[in-house]
C-alpha positions as CSV (number, residue, x, y, z in Angstrom):
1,X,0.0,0.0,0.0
2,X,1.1,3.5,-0.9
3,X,1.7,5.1,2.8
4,X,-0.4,8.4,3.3
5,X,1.1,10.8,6.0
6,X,0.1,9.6,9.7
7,X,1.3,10.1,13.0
8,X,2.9,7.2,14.3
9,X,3.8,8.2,17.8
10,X,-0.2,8.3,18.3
11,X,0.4,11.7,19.4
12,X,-2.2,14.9,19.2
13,X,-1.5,17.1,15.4
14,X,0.5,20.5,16.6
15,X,-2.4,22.6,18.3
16,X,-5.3,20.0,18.3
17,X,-6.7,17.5,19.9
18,X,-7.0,15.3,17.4
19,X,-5.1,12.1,16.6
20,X,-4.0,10.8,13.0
21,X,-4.1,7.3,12.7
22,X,-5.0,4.4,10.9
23,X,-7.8,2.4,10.3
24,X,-6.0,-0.6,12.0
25,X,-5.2,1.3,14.9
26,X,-9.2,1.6,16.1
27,X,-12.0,-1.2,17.0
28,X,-15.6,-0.5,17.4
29,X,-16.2,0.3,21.1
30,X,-18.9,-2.6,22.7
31,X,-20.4,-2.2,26.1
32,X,-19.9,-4.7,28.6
33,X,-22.1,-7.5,26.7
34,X,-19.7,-6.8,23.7
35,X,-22.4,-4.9,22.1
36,X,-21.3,-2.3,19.6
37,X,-21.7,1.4,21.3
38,X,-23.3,2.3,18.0
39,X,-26.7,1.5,16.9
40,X,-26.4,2.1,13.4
41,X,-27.6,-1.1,11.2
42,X,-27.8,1.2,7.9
43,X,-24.4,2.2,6.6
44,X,-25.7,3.6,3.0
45,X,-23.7,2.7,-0.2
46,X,-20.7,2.5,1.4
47,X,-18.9,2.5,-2.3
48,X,-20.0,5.9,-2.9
49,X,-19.4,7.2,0.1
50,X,-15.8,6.1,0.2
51,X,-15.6,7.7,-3.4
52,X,-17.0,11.2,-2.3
53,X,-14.2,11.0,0.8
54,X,-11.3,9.8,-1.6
55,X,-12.7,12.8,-4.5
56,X,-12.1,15.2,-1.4
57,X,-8.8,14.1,-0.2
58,X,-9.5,13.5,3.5
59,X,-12.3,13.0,6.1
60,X,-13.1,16.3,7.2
61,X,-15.0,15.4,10.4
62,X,-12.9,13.8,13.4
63,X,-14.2,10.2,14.5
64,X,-14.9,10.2,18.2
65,X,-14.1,7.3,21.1
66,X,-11.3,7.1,23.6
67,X,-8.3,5.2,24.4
68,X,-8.0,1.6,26.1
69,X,-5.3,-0.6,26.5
70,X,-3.4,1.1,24.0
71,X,-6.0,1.2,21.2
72,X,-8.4,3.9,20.2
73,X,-12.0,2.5,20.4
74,X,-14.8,4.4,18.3
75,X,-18.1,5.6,19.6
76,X,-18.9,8.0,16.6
77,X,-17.9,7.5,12.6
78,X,-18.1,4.0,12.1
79,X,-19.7,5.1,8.9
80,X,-16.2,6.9,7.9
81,X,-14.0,4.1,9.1
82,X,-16.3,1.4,6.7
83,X,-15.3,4.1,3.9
84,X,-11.9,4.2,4.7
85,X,-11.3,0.8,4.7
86,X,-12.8,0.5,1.1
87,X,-10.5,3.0,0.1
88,X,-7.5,1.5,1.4
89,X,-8.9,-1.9,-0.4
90,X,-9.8,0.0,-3.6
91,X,-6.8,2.4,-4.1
92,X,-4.1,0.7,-2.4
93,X,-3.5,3.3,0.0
94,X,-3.2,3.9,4.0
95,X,-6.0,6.5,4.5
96,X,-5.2,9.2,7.7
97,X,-8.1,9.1,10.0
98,X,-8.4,12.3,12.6
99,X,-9.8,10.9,15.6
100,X,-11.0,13.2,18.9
101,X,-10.7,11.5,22.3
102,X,-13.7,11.9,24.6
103,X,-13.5,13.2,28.0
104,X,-13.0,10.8,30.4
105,X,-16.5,11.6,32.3
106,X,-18.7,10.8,29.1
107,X,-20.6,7.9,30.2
108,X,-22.3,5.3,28.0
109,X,-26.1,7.1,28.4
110,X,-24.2,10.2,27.4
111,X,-23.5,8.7,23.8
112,X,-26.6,6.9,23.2
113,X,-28.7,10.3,23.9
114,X,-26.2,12.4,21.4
115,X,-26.9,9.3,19.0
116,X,-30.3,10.4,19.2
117,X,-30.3,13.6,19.2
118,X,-26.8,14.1,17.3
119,X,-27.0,11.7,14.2
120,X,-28.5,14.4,11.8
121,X,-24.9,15.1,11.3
122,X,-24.6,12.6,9.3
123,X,-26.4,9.9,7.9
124,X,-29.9,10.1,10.0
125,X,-31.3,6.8,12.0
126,X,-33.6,5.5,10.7
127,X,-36.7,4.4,13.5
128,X,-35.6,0.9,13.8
129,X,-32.1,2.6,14.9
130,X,-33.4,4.7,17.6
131,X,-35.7,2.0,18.7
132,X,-32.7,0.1,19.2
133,X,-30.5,3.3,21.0
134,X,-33.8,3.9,23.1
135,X,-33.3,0.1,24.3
136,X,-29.7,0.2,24.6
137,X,-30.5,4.0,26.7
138,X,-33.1,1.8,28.7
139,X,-30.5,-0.9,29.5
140,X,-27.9,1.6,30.9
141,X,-30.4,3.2,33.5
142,X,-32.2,5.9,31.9
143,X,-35.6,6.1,33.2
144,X,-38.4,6.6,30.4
145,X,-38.8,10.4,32.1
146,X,-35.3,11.1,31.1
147,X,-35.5,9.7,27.4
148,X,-38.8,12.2,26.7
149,X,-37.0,15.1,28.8
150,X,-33.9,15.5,26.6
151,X,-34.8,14.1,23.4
152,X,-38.4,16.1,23.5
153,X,-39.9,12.8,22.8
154,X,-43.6,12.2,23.6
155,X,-44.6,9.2,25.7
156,X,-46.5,7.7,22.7
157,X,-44.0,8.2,20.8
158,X,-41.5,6.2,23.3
159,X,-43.8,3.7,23.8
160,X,-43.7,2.8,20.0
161,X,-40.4,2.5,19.6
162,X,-39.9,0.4,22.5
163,X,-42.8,-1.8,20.5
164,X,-40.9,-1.4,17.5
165,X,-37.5,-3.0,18.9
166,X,-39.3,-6.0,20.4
167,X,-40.8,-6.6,16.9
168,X,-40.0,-9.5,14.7
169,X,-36.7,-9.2,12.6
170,X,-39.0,-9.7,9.8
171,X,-41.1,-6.5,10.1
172,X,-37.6,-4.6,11.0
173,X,-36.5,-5.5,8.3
174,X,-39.3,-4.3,5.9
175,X,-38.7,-1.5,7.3
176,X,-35.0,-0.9,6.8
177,X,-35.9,-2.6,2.9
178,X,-38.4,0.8,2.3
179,X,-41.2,-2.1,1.9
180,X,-43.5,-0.5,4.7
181,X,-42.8,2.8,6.9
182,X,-42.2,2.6,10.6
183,X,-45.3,5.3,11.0
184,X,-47.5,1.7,9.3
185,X,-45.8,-0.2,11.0
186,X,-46.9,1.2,14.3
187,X,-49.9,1.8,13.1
188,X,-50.5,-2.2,12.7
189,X,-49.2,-2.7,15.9
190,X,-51.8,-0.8,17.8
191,X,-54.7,-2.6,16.1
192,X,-53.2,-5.9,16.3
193,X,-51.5,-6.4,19.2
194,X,-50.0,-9.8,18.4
195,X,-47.4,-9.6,16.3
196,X,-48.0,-13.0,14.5
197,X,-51.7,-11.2,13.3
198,X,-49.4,-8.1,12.5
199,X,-47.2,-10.5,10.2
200,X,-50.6,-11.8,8.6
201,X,-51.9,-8.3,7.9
202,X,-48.7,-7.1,6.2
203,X,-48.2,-10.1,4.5
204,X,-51.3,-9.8,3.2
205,X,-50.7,-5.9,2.2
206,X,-47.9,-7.1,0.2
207,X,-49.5,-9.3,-1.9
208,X,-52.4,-6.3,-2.6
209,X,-49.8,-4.4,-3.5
210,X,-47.8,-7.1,-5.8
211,X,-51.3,-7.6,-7.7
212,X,-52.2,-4.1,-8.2
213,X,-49.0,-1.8,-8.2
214,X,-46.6,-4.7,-9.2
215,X,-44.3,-3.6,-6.5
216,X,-43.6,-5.1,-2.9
217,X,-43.9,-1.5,-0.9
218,X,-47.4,-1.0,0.4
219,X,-49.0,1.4,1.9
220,X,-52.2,2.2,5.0
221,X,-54.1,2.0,0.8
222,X,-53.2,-1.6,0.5
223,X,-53.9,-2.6,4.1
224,X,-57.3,-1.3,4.3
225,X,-57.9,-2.5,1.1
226,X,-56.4,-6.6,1.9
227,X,-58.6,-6.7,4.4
């Protein structure tokens, strides 16, 4: 690999706080069931985005994460570090990666609220990804109380995306497929509680919609109408 210029001592750039280092220099942080920190499940088209980064000639936002045991473990960017590995792979180069340390007081709550309320930064979360941060936020201590205080979140609104995590993989993932919205999805789930009748109804939807549209994405429309 061609060698781009990184800092090798692991050391701060001359008046910043940032490190340069490489992409095998950091891991993913995980909490303490090994769970990665970061909730995202949707990374994009990865190809295109490592393009765009390559086209500009560096990552312009720092990645985020701290320092453990002599490695730099990531709470924010995975997204960027995904790219830059492509881009070593792709055009045979060591890609420079500026990464911020946290302070040492941020606590685990702390990043799964700026997830939250942070992650229109970058690429946004999608609902099944902040149903998933709202049950990693739950897991860590954070009373229900706290989630609607500082996220201006509704109780309703709390309520279904705690629903919406203990959903089937199935429906979460016609979700993340764009085959039915997460506002449908909820929707379903309040007329039919069990989610084995919720399967039914939108497996029923589907095939309205195959019949009539010719396409797999349905809508309230084909729901109403299956029935």
């Amino acid at each position: 690999m061609k060698k781009q210029t990184t800092n090798s001592q692991n050391r701060p750039t001359r008046g910043s706080d940032v490190y340069i280092l490489e992409t095998s220099q950091i891991d993913v942080a995980t909490n303490a069931e090994g769970k990665k920190l970061n909730n995202r499940l949707d990374f994009g088209d990865l190809e295109i985005f490592a393009d765009e980064i390559y086209a500009y000639g560096k990552i312009e936002n720092a990645l985020i994460g701290y320092r453990k045991d002599g490695r730099f473990k990531l709470t924010e960017g995975e997204r960027r570090l995904k790219a830059s590995k492509i881009i070593e792979e792709k055009y045979g180069v060591v890609w420079p990666i500026p990464f911020r340390c946290e302070s040492k007081d941020v606590t685990n709550i702390d990043r799964y609220f700026k997830q939250i309320a942070m992650n229109n930064s970058g690429k946004k979360f999608s609902p099944v990804e902040d149903a998933a941060t709202i049950d990693s936020l739950l897991k860590e201590g954070a009373t229900e109380e706290q989630i609607c205080t500082r996220l201006t979140m509704s109780a309703v609104y709390l309520c279904n995306l705690k629903k919406l995590h203990s959903a089937p993989d199935l429906i979460k993932d016609l979700i993340n497929n764009n085959v039915m919205s997460a506002t449908l999805a909820m929707s379903i789930f309040r007329k039919h509680k069990d989610f084995d009748e919720a399967i039914e109804v939108i497996q029923a939807g589907i095939v309205h919609a195959q019949n009539t549209k010719g396409t797999n994405k349905i809508t309230a429309t084909d729901i109403v109408a299956s029935q």
